[in-house]
C-alpha positions as CSV (number, residue, x, y, z in Angstrom):
1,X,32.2,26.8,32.2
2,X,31.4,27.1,28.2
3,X,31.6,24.1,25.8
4,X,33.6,24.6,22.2
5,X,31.3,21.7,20.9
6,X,27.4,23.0,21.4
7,X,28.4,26.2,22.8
8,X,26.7,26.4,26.0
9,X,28.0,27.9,29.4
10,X,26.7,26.6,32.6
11,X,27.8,26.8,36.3
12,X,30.3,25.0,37.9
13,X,33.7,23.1,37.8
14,X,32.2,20.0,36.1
15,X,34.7,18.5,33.5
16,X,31.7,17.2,31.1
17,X,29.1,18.9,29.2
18,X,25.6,18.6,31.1
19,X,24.7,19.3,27.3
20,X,26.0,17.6,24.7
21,X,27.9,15.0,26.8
22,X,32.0,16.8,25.3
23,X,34.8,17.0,27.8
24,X,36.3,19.7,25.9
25,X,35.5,23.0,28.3
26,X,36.7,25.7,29.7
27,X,36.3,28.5,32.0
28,X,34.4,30.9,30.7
29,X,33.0,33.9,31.8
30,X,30.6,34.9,28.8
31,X,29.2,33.0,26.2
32,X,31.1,32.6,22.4
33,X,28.0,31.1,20.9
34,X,29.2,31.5,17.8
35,X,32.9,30.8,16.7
36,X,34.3,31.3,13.5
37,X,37.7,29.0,12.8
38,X,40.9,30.1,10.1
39,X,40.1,28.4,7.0
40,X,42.4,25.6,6.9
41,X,41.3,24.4,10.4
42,X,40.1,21.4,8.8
43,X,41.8,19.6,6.3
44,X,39.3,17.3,3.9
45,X,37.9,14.4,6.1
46,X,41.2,14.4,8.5
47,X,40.9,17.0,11.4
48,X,43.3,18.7,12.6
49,X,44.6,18.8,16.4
50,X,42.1,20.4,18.7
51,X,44.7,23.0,19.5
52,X,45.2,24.1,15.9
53,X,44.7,27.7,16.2
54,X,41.5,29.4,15.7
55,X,39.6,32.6,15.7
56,X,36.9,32.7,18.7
57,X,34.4,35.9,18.6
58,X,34.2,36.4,22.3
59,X,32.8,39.1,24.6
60,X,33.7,41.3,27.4
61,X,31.2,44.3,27.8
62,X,30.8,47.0,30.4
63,X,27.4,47.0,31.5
64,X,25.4,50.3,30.0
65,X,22.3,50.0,31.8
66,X,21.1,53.0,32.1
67,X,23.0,54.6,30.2
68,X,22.1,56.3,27.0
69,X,23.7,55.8,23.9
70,X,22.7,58.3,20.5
71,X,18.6,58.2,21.2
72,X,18.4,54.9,23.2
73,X,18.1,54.6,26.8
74,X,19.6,51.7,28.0
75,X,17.3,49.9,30.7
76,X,18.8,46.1,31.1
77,X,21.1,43.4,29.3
78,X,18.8,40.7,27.3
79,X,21.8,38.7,26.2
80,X,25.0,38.1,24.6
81,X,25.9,36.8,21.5
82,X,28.2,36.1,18.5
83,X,28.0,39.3,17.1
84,X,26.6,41.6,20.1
85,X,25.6,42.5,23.5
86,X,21.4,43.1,23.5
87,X,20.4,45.5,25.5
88,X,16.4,46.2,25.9
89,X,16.3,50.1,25.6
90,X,13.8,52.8,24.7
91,X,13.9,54.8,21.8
92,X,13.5,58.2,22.8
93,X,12.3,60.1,19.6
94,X,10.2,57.2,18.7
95,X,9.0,56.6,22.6
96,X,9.4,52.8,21.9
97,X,11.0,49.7,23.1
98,X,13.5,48.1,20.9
99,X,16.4,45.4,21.2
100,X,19.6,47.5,21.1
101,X,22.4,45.3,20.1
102,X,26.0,46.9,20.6
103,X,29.2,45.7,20.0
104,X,32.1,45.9,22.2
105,X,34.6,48.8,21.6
106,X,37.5,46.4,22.9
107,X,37.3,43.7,20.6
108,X,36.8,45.4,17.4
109,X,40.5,45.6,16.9
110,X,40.6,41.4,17.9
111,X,38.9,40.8,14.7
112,X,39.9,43.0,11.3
113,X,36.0,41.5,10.1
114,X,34.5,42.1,13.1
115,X,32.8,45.3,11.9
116,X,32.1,44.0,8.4
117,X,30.3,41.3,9.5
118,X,28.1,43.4,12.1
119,X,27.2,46.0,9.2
120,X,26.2,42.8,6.9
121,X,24.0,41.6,9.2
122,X,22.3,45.1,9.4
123,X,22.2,45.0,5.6
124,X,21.2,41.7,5.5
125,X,18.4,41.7,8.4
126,X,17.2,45.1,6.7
127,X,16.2,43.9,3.7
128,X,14.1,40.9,5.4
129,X,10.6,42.1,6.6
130,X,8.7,39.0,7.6
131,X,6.5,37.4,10.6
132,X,9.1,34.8,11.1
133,X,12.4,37.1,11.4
134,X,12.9,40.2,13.9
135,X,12.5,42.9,12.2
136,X,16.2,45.5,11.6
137,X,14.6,49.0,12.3
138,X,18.4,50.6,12.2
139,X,21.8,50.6,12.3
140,X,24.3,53.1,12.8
141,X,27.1,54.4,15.6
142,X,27.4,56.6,17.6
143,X,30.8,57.7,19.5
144,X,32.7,54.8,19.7
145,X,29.9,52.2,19.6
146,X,28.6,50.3,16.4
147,X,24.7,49.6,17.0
148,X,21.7,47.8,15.4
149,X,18.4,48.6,16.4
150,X,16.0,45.9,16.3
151,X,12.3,44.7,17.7
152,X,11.9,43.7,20.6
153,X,10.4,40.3,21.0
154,X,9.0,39.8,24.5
155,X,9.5,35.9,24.8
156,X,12.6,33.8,25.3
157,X,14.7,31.7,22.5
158,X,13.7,28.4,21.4
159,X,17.0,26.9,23.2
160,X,15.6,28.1,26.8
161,X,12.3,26.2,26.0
162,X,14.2,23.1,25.1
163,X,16.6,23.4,28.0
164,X,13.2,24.1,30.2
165,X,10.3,22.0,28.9
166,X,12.9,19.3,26.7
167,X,10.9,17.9,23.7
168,X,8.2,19.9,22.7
169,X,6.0,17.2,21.2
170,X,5.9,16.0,17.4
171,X,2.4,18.8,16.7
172,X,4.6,21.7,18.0
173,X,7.9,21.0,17.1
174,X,6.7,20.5,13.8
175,X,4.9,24.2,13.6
176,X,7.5,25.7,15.0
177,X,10.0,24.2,12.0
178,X,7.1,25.4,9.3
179,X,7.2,29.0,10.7
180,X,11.3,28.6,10.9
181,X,11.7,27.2,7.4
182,X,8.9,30.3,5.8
183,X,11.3,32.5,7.4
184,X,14.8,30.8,5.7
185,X,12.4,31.0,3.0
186,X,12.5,34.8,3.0
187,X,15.7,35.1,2.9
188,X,16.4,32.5,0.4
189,X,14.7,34.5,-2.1
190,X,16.6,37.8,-1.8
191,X,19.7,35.5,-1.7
192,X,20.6,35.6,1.8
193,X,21.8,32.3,3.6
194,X,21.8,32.6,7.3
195,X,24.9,30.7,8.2
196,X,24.3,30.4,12.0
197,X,20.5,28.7,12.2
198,X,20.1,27.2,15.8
199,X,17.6,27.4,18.8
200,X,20.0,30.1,20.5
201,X,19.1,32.4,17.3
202,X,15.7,31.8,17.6
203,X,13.0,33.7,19.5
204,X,9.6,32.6,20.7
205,X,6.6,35.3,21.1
206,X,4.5,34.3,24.2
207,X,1.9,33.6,21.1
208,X,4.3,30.8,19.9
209,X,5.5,32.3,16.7
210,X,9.2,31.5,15.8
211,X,11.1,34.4,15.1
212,X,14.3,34.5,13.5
213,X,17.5,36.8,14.6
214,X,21.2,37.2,14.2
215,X,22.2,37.3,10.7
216,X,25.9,38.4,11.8
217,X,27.8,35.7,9.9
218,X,24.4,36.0,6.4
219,X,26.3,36.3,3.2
220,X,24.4,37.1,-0.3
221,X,25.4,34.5,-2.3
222,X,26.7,35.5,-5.2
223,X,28.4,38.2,-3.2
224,X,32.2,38.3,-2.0
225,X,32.6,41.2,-1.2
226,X,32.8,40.2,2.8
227,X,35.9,38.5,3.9
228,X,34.1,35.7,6.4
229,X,36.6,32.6,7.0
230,X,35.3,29.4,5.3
231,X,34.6,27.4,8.7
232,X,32.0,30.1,10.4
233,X,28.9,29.1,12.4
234,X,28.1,26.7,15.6
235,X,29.9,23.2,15.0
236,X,26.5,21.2,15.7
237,X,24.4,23.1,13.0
238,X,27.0,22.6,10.5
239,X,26.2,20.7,7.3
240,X,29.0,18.2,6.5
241,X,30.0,19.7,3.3
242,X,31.2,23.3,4.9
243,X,33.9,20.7,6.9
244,X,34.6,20.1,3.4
245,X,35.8,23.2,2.1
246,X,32.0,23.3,0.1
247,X,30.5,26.9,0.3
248,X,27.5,27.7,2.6
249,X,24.1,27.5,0.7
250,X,20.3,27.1,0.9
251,X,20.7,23.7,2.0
252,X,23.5,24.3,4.6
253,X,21.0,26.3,6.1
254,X,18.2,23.8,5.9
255,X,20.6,21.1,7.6
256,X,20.8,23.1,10.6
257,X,17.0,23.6,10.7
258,X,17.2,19.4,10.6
259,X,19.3,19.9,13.6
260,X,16.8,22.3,15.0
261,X,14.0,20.1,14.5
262,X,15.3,16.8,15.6
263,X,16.4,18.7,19.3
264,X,12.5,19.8,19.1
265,X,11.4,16.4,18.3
266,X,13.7,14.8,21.4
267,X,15.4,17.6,23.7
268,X,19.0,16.6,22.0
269,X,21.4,16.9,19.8
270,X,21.3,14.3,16.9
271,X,25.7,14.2,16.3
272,X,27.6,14.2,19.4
273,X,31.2,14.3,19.8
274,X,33.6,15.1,23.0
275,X,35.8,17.5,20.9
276,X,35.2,19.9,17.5
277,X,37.0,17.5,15.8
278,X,34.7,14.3,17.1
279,X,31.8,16.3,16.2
280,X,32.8,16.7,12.8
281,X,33.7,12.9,12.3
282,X,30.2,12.5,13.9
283,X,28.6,14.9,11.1
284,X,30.5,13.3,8.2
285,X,29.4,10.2,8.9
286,X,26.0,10.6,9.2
287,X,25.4,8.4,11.8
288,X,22.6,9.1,14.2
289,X,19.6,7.7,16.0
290,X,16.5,7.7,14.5
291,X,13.8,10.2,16.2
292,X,11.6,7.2,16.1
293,X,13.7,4.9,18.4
294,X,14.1,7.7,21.0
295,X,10.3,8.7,20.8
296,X,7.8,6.0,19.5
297,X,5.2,8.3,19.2
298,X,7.1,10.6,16.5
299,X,5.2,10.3,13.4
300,X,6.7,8.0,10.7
301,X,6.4,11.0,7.8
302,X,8.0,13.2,10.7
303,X,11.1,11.2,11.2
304,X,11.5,10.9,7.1
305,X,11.2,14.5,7.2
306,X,14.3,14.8,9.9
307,X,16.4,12.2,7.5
308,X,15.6,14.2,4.3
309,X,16.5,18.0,6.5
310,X,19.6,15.8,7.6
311,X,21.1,14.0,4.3
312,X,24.6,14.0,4.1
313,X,24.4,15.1,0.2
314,X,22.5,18.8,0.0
315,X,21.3,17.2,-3.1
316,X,19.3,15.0,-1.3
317,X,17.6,17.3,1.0
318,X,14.9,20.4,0.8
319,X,17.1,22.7,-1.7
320,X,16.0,25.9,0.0
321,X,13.7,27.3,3.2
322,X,10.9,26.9,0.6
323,X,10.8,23.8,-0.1
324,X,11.6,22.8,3.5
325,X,8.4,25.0,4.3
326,X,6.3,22.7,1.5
327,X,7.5,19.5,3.3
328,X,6.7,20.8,6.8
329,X,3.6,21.8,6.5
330,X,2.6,18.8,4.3
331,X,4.0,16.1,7.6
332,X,1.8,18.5,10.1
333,X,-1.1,18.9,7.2
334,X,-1.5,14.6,7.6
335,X,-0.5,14.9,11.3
336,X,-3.7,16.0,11.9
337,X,-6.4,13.1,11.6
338,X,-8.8,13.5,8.5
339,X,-11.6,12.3,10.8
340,X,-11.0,15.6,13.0
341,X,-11.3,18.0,9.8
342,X,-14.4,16.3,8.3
343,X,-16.1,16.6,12.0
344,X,-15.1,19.9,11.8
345,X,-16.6,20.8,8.3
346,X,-20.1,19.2,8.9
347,X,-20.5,19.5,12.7
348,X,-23.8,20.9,13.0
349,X,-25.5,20.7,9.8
350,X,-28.7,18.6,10.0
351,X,-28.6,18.0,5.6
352,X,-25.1,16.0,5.8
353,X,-24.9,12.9,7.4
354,X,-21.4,10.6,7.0
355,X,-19.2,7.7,7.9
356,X,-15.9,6.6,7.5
357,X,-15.5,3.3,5.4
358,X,-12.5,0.8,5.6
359,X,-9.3,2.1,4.2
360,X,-9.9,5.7,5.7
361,X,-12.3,7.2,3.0
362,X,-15.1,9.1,4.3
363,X,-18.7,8.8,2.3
364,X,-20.7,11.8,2.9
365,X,-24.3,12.1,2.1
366,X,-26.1,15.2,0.8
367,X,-29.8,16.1,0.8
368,X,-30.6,18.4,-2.1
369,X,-33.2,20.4,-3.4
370,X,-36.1,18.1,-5.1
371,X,-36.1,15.3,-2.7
372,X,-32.7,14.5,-4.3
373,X,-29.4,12.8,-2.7
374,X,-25.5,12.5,-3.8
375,X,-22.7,11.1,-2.2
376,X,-19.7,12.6,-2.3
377,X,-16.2,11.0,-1.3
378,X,-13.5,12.1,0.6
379,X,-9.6,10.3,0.5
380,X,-6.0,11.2,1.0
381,X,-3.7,10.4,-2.3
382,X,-1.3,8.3,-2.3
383,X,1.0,10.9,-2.7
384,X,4.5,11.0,-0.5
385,X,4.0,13.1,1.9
386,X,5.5,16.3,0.5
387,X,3.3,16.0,-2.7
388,X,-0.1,14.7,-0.7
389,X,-3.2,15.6,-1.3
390,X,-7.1,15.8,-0.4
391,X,-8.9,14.5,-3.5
392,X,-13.0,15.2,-3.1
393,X,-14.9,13.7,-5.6
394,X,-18.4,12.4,-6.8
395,X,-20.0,9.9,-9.0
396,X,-22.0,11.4,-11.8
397,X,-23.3,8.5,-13.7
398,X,-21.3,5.5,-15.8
399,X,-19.4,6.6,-18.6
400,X,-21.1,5.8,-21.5
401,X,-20.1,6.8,-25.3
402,X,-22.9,8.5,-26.2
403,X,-22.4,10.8,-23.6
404,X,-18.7,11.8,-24.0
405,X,-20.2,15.4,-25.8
406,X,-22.5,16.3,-23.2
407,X,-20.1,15.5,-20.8
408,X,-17.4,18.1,-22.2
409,X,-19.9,20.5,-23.1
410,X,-21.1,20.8,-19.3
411,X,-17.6,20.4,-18.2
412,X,-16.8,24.0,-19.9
413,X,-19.4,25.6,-17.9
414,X,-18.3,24.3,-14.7
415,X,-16.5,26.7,-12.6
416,X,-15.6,24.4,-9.5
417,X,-14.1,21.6,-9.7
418,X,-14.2,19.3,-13.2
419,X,-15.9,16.4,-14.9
420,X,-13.1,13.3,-15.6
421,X,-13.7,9.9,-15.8
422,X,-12.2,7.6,-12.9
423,X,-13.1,3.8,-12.5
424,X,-15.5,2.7,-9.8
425,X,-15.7,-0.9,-8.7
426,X,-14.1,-1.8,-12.1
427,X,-16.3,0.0,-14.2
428,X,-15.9,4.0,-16.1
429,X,-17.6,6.5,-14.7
430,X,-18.0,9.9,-15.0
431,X,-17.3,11.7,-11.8
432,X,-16.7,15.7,-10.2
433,X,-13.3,16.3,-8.8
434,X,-11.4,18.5,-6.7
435,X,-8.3,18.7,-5.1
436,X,-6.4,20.7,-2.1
437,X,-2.9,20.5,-0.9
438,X,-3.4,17.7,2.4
439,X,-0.9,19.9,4.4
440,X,-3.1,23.1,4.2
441,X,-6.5,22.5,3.7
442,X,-9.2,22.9,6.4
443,X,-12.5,22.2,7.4
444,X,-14.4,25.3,5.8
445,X,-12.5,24.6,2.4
446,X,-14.4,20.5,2.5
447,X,-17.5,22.0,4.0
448,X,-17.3,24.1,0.4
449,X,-16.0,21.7,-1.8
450,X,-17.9,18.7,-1.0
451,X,-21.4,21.1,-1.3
452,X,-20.4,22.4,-4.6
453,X,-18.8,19.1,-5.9
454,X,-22.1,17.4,-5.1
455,X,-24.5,19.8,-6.6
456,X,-22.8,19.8,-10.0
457,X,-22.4,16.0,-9.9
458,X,-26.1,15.5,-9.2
459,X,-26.7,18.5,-12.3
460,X,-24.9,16.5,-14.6
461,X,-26.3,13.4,-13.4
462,X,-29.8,14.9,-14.0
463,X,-28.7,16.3,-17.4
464,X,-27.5,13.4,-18.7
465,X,-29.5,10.4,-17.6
466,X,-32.4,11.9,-16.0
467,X,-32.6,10.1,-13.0
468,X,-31.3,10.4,-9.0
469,X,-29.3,6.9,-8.9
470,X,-25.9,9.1,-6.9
């Protein structure tokens, strides 16, 4: 059986979606995981009858193991999919393994675009070389079949780990969306929107790295050169502004990563809706549960991160795989406890003692050269969580007026960090300061910092008054 609303296929006769919950199935033999509907399917905000006619790219392939097709030996079918049967095969001239994906001689003529849109996604997945996307090595045909040839990634798609393990835990799911997102990222930049972001299109290594695939339905976009219908993609990754009539964009994409993370974050779907048409009244509304009320334990800066990937306006989320990226790795950068990275940066060394005070800060204690000390702080901003970051800093001495010129000459010398004045318990002082992003920094980078920060602040605190009071 295959569901029009997440498309899934499953066994059975069962008249409801074990999925997504939609009582809109039928038989099926192979999977159309990706459909792509006339554009006039929807009218603004009033859906058309379910029955309304539509376009479906389906498959019905011959089996080719081991056959051989130009230079590729054909040794077993990995999949099927939107745009192609995957077939691992072996590059004979090359003597390596690839992902061979083929299309299906019988259904080009179903589809005038069919072959357009197969040749964009070579172009497109061509001209992306990066850790997060499978890598295009070729495309070409030969006879009668159209072929892309692409790396193989020995692991299994993010949708099999969901459907296996369910939620995969706020840590993971959240570096899995940061490795996503630098991929979106990628192709942001060269202009590219993916169009058809979801688990299905998603690979996992066996080390954990997300890998992203199938750019059958990309567009450049300032390029129209490729006759795609306006409705194109997987209904439950679809932003509510391309039921709109809106063009697909940066954001578009970045709502379907949203999508994405909040099945990581829970094991389901965030809109739900027992027809196309439901699921789009679900979308446009906006109306979901909160991560947090199915899963306590989710981080509050992760769940504001879901509702910002998720906003109904693309103004009001991420504008691009970038800035998704930035976000991201900021939430997981204060998902993991300061307590664990300042352990980790002074663990060991016998000349640094510290302790956390009330409110979180941390005061570390330095022994120096000369029988001398400084204390050096170490505090999260108050930053939103995007914008966060790790301020280290140390107390020179109190600001006094007559040594403002001092103060800036040494502060030109300094190469780390800088000499500002900040108040202390209500009185000027002047102080070294450095910052790092919260969402990136480690334990080496303190370690450094709070060394180097110290020793200048007890310099200047020498220069100026003499004394060891820091």
């Amino acid at each position: 059986m295959y569901c029009k609303v997440c498309n899934q296929v499953f066994p059975g006769s069962s008249l409801r979606c074990p999925g997504c919950g939609a009582e809109s199935l039928s038989p099926q033999s192979v999977a159309n995981d990706t459909v792509v509907l006339a554009a006039d399917y929807f009218a603004r905000h009033t859906p058309l009858p379910d029955n309304t006619p539509a376009t479906e790219i389906s498959m019905d392939y011959g089996m080719l193991d081991g056959q051989r097709i130009h230079i590729y030996q054909c040794e077993r079918l990995l999949g099927r999919g939107g745009m192609g049967a995957v077939y691992l095969a072996k590059n004979q001239e090359l003597h390596r393994f690839c992902a061979l994906k083929i299309l299906s001689p019988r259904r080009i003529s179903d589809d005038v675009d069919y072959i357009a849109r197969f040749e964009n996604e070579g172009r497109a997945a061509a001209a992306l070389v990066h850790a997060n996307i499978v890598t295009t090595h070729a495309i070409g045909r030969w006879q009668e079949h159209h072929f892309l040839e692409m790396e193989f990634v020995a692991g299994r798609s993010l949708q099999h780990e969901i459907d296996t393990d369910g939620e995969l835990g706020p840590i993971r799911s959240t570096g899995m969306a940061v490795g996503i997102a630098n991929g979106l990222a990628a192709a942001h930049r060269l202009g590219i929107i993916h169009r058809d972001l979801k688990p299905d299109n998603i690979l996992v290594t066996p080390a954990g790295v997300p890998k992203i695939v199938d750019f059958g339905l990309a567009k450049r976009i300032h390029s129209d050169d490729l006759r795609v219908p306006n409705l194109a993609g997987t209904p439950m990754y679809m932003a509510p502004e391309l039921f709109e009539g809106q063009r697909a964009s940066p954001a578009s994409d970045v709502f379907a990563l949203g999508v994405c993370y909040y099945q990581m974050l829970t094991g389901t779907y965030p809109f739900r809706g027992e027809s196309i048409s439901a699921l789009m009244n679900a979308i446009l509304s906006g109306d979901y549960v909160s991560v947090r009320r199915l899963n306590p334990d989710i981080p509050l800066d992760m769940a504001e991160c879901v509702s910002l990937m998720l906003a109904y306006d693309p103004a009001g989320r991420p504008m691009d795989g970038g800035a998704a990226s930035q976000l991201l790795q900021a939430v997981l950068g204060a998902a993991r406890d300061l307590d664990i990275l300042v352990y980790e940066a002074f663990h060991g060394l016998t000349s640094i003692s510290f302790v956390q005070e009330d409110g979180g800060r941390f005061r570390v204690q330095l022994k120096l050269c000369d029988q001398r000390t400084q204390t050096v702080y170490i505090e999260n901003s108050d930053h939103d969580a995007g914008d966060r970051l790790l301020m280290i800093y140390s107390i020179c001495c109190e600001a006094r007026p007559d040594f403002y010129e001092n103060a800036l000459r040494l502060n030109a010398t300094i190469n780390h960090g800088g000499v500002s004045i900040r108040d202390i318990d209500g009185r000027p002082c002047f102080v070294m300061i450095d910052t790092y992003p919260r969402a990136t920094v480690n334990g080496e980078e303190i370690r450094r910092s709070v060394l180097e920060i110290g020793s200048h602040a007890d310099h200047v605190e020498q220069l100026l008054t003499g004394g060891d009071v820091n």
